[in-house]
N, C-alpha and C positions, 0 to 999 in steps of 0.2 A: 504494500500500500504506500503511495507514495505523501510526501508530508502535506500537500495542500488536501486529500482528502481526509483524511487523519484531524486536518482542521475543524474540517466544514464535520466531521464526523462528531468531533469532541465537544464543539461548539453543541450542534443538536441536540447530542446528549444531554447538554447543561441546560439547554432550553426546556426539553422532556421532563429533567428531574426538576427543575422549577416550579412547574406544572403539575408536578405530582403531590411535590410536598405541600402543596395547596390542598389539597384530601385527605391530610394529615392532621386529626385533632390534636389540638396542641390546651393543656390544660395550667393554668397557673399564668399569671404575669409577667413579664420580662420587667429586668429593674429600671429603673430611671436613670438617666445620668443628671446629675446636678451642675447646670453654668454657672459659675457667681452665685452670690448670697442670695439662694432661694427666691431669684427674681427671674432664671429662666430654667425649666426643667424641660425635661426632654425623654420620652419615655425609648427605652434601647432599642425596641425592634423596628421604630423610624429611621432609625439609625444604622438598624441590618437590614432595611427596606431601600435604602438610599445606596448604602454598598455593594449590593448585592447586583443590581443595575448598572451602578458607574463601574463594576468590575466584569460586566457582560461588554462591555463598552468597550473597556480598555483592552478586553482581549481580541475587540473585533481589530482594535487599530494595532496591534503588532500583529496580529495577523496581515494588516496591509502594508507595516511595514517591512513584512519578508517577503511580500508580494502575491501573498493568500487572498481569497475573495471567496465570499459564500456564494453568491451569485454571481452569475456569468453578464448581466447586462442589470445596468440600476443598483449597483449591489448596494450604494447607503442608504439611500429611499427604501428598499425594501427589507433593510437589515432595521431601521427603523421603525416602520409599521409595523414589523415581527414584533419586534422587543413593547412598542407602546399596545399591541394588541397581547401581549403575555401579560403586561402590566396591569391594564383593567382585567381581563379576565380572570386571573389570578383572583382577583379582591373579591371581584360579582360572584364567583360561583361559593363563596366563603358564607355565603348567604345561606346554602343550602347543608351546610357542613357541621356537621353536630361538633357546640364547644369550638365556634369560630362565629365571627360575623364579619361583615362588611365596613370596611374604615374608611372614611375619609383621606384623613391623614396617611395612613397605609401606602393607601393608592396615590396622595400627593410628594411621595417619598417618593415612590417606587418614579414617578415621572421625573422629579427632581433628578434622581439618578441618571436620570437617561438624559437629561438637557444638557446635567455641566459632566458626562460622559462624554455628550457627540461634541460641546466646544471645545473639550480637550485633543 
């Protein structure tokens, strides 16, 4: 197998299991992090919603800078719409997921991610 499929392989993969772990009840809190004296908190998994996107991001772009590409024509428009369409639907079907629901915030991470991922 040659290394550009390997990419587009491992990339997929990561999209899939994204996708999965979204059907995965998850029970209990994630902690907060605390900025400054209790005037900005921030609860953690905003913060592993935001990562988790700008690091789908950051793999798409070494992958370009080795000269990989997921798609053959269009490929950041469409590596784009992938990732903003894994992002809402991630959240929406959370609706139906016993011991999960649908956030806001979540889903305004997960976008976040993806914006100052693609201006990097």
């Amino acid at each position: 197998m040659n290394r550009e499929k390997l990419y587009r392989l491992t990339f997929f993969l990561g999209y899939i299991s994204v996708l999965v772990v979204t059907f995965v009840p998850v029970f209990g809190n994630l902690s907060s992090i605390e900025i400054g004296p209790d005037i900005f908190k921030i609860r953690l998994d905003f913060f592993l919603h935001f990562a988790v996107y700008f690091v789908i991001c950051l793999y798409y772009l070494v992958g370009l800078k080795f000269g990989y590409t997921l798609f053959r024509k269009n490929a950041f428009p469409k590596f784009l719409s992938m990732l903003f369409l894994l992002a809402i639907l991630t959240e929406v079907v959370q609706i139906w997921i016993p011991s999960r629901s649908f956030n806001i915030f979540d889903l305004l991470s997960n976008i976040f991610g993806i914006v100052i991922g693609a201006i990097v």
